[in-house]
C-alpha positions as CSV (number, residue, x, y, z in Angstrom):
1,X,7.3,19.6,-8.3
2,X,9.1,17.3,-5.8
3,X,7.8,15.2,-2.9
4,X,9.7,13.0,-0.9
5,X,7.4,9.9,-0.7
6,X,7.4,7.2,1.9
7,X,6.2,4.2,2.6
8,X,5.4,2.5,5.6
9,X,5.0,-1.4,5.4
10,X,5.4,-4.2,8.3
11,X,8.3,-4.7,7.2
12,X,10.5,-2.1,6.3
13,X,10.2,1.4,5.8
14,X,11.3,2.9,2.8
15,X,11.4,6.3,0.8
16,X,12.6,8.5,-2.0
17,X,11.9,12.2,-3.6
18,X,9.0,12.1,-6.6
19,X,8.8,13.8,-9.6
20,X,5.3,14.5,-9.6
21,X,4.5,15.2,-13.3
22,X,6.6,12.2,-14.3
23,X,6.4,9.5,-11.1
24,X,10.3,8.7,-11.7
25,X,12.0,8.3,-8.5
26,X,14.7,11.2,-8.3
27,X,17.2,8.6,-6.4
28,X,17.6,5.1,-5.0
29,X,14.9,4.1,-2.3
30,X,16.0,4.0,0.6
31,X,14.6,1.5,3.3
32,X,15.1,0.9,7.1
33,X,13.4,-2.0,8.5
34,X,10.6,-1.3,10.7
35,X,11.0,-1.2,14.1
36,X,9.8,-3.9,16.5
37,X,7.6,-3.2,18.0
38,X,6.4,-0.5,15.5
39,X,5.7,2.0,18.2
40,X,4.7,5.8,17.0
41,X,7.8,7.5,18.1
42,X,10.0,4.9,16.6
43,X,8.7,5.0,13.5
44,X,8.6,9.0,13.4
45,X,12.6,8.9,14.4
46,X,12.6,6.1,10.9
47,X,11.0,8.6,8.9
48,X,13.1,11.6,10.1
49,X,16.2,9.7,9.3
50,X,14.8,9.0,6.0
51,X,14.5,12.6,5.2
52,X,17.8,13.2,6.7
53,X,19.1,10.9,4.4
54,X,18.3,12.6,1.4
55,X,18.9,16.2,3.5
56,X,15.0,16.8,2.6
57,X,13.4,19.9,3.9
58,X,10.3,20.2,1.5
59,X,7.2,18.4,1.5
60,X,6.8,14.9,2.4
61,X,4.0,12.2,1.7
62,X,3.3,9.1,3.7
63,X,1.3,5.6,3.4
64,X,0.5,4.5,6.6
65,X,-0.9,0.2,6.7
66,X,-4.5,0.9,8.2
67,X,-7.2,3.5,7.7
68,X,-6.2,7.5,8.1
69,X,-8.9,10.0,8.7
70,X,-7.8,14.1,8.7
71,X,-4.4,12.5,9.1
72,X,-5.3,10.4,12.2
73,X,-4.9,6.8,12.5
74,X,-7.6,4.8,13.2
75,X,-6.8,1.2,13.0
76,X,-3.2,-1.0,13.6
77,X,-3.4,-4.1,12.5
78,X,-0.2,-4.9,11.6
79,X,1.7,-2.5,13.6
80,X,2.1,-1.5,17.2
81,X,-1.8,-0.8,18.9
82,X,-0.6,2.6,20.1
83,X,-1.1,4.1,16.2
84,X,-4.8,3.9,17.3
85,X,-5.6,7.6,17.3
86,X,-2.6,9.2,16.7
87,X,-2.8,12.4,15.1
88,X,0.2,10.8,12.5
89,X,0.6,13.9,10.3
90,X,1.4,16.2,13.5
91,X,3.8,13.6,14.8
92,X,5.7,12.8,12.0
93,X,6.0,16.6,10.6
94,X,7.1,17.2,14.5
95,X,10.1,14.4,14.0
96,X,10.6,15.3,10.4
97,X,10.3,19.2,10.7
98,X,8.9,19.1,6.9
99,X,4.9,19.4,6.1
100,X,3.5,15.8,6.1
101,X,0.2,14.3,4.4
102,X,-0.7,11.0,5.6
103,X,-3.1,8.8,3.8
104,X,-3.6,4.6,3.4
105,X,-0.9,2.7,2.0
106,X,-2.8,1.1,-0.3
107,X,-5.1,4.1,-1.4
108,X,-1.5,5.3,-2.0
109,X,-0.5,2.9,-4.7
110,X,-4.0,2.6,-5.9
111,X,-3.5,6.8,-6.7
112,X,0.1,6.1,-8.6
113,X,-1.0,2.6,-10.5
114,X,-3.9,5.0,-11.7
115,X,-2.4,8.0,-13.0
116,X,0.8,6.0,-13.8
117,X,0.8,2.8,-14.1
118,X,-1.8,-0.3,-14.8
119,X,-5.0,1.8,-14.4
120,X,-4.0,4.5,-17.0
121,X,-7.8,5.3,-18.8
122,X,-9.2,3.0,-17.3
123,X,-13.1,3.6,-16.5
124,X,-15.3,1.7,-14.7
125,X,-14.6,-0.5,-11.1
126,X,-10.9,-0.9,-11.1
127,X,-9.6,-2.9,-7.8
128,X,-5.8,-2.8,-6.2
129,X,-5.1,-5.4,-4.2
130,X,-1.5,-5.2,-2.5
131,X,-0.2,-8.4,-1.1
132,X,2.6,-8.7,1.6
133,X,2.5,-8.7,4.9
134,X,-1.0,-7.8,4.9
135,X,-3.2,-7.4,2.1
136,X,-4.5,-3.6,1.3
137,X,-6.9,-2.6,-1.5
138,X,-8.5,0.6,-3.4
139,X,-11.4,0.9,-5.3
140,X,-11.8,3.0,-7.7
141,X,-15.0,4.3,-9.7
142,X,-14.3,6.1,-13.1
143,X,-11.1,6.9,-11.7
144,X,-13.0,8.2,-8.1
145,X,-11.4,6.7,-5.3
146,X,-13.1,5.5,-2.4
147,X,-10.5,5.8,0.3
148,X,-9.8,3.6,3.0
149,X,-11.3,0.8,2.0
150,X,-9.1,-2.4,4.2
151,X,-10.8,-5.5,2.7
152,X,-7.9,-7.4,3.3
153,X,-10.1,-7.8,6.7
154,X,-13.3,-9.1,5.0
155,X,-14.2,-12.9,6.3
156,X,-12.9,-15.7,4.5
157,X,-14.0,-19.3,6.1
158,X,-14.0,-17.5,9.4
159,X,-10.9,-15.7,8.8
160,X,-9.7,-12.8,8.5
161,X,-8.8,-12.7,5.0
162,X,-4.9,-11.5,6.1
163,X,-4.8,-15.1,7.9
164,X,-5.5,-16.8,4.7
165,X,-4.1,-15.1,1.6
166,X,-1.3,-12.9,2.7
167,X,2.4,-13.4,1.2
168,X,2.9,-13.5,5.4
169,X,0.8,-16.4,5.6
170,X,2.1,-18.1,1.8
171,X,5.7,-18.3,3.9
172,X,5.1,-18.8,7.3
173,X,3.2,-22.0,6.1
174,X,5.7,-22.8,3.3
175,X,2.6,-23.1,0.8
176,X,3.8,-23.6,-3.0
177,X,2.9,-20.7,-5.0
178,X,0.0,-22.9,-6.6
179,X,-1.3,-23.9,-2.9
180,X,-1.1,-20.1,-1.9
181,X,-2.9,-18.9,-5.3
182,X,-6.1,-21.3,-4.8
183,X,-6.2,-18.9,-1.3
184,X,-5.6,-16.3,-3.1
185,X,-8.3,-17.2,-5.8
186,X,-11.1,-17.2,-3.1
187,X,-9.9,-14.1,-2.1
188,X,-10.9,-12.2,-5.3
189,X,-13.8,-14.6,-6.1
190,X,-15.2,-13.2,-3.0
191,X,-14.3,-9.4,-4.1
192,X,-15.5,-9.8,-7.5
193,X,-18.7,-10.9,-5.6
194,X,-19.2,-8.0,-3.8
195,X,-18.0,-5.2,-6.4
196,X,-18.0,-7.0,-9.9
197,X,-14.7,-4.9,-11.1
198,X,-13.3,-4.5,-14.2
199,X,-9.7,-5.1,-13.3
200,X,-8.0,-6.1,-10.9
201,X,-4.4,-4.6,-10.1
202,X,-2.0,-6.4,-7.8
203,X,0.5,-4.6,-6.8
204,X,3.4,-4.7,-3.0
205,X,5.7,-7.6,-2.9
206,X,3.6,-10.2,-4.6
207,X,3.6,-7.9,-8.2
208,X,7.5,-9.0,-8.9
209,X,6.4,-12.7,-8.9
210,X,2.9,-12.9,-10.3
211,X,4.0,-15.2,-13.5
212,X,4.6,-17.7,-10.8
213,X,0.9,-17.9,-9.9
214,X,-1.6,-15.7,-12.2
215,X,-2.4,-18.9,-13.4
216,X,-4.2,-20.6,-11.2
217,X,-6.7,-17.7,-11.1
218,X,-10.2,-17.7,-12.0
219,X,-12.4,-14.6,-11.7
220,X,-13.8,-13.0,-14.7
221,X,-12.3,-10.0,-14.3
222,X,-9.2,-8.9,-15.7
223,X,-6.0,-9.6,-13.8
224,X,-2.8,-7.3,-14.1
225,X,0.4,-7.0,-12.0
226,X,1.1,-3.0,-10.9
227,X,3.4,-1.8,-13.6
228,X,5.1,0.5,-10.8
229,X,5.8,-2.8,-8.8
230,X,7.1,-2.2,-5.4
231,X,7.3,1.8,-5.7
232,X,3.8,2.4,-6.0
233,X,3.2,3.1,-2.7
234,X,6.5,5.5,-2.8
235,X,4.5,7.4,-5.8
236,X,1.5,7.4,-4.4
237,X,2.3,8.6,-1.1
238,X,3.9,11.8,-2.9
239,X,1.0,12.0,-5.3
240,X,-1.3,12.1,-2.6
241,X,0.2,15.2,-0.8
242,X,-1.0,17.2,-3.8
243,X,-4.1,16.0,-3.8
C-alpha cells in the first residue's frame, strides 16, 4: 500500500509517496518552503501543490508541528495562530481533493523510528526527541504511544524549553555545538527526570549531525540518532493514516 506522506515543519514543507510495508520513499522528497506567515490556506494550496507534483490522487498523511485532536488543531506555536482550531484534515482534503489524516509531527516520526528505524523491539519507555526549529517529542510505552505529548514546551530556567535548546535557538545565538549540547543536556536530564526512559531517539535536522555533539551528553539513558534521519516524519505521517 502507498501513502503520499507529508511533512509540515517551520521551515519547509516537504513530501513523498510511502511504501508502507517497507518505509522506502517511492521518489525524491520534494519540499517547498513554508509560507510566511504560515497561514491555513497557504499552507493547504503548499500541500495541494505537493500532491500535484507527484499527480497523487490516493491517500495522503500529514504531520502537523503542534497537538491534533480528531484531526483539529489545537495549538500553533511555531506557525501562524489562525491553525488554532482548524478542522486541518477537512481543509487540507478540501485543497488536496485526496483523503487526509492529520496527526503530530513528532508522534509521526516517533510511529516510523518505531516500526522502522531506532526503536525496532524495543520495550519499555522509549523517547523521540526531534530538534529543529522547535523541539517535538513521543513517548512510547512497550511500543504504546502516548500521542501528543509537546514537551519541547516544558520549563527550563523559566523558559520555554524551545527558547533554550532548539537548533533555532543553537544558530540564532551562534552557540558552538558543545555550548548548544550542555543546553541540550539539561533538556533531557530534565526528561529523564520525569519519565526515566530507556532510550532516547533524536531524530529532525539535528539527527544528520549528532557525532558533532553526542558527546557532551550525560543522562543514563541510552542515546541514538533516528536511523530514518530527516524522513521520519515523511514515514510516519503515511504510517499513521493506516493506523
Amino acid at each position: 500500500m502507498q501513502i503520499l506522506g507529508i511533512d509540515f515543519g517551520g521551515s519547509g514543507i516537504k513530501g513523498a509517496p510511502v511504501d508502507l510495508e517497507s518505509g522506502n520513499l517511492l521518489a525524491e522528497r520534494y519540499r517547498i518552503p513554508t509560507p510566511d506567515p504560515s497561514r491555513p490556506k497557504a499552507v493547504a494550496e503548499v500541500v495541494a501543490r505537493i500532491a500535484q507534483h507527484f499527480n497523487w490522487t490516493g491517500s495522503i498523511g500529514c504531520g502537523y508541528p503542534g497537538v491534533v485532536r480528531h484531526g483539529v488543531t489545537l495549538t500553533a506555536d511555531n506557525v501562524d495562530k489562525r491553525w488554532l482550531g482548524t478542522n486541518a484534515t477537512k481543509l487540507l482534503s478540501k485543497a488536496s481533493g485526496c483523503p487526509v489524516k492529520v496527526v503530530n509531527d513528532a508522534d509521526a516520526a516517533g510511529l516510523a523510528e518505531m516500526k522502522l528505524g531506532a526503536g525496532q523491539n524495543r520495550m519499555g519507555v522509549v523517547m523521540i526527541v526531534t530538534v529543529g526549529t522547535g523541539i517535538g517529542t513521543a513517548l512510547f510505552t512497550d511500543g504504546h504511544l502516548c500521542p501528543n505529548t509537546e514537551l519541547g514546551h516544558i520549563e527550563i530556567k523559566g523558559k520555554d524549553a524551545e527558547l533554550l535548546a532548539s537548533d533555532r535557538i543553537r544558530k540564532s545565538l551562534k552557540l558552538s555545538w558543545r555550548s548548544w549540547a550542555k543546553n541540550f543536556d539539561l533538556y533531557l536530564h530534565t526528561l529523564e527526570h520525569l519519565f526515566s526512559p530507556d532510550l532516547f531517539i533524536l531524530g529532525g535536522g539535528i539527527s544528520k549531525k549528532t557525532d558533532l555533539f553526542i558527546r557532551y551528553l550525560s543522562v543514563q539513558a541510552e542515546v541514538v540518532p533516528a536511523v530514518l534521519r530527516n524522513d521520519a516524519g515523511i514515514i510516519g505521517a503515511a504510517l499513521a493514516f493506516d493506523l
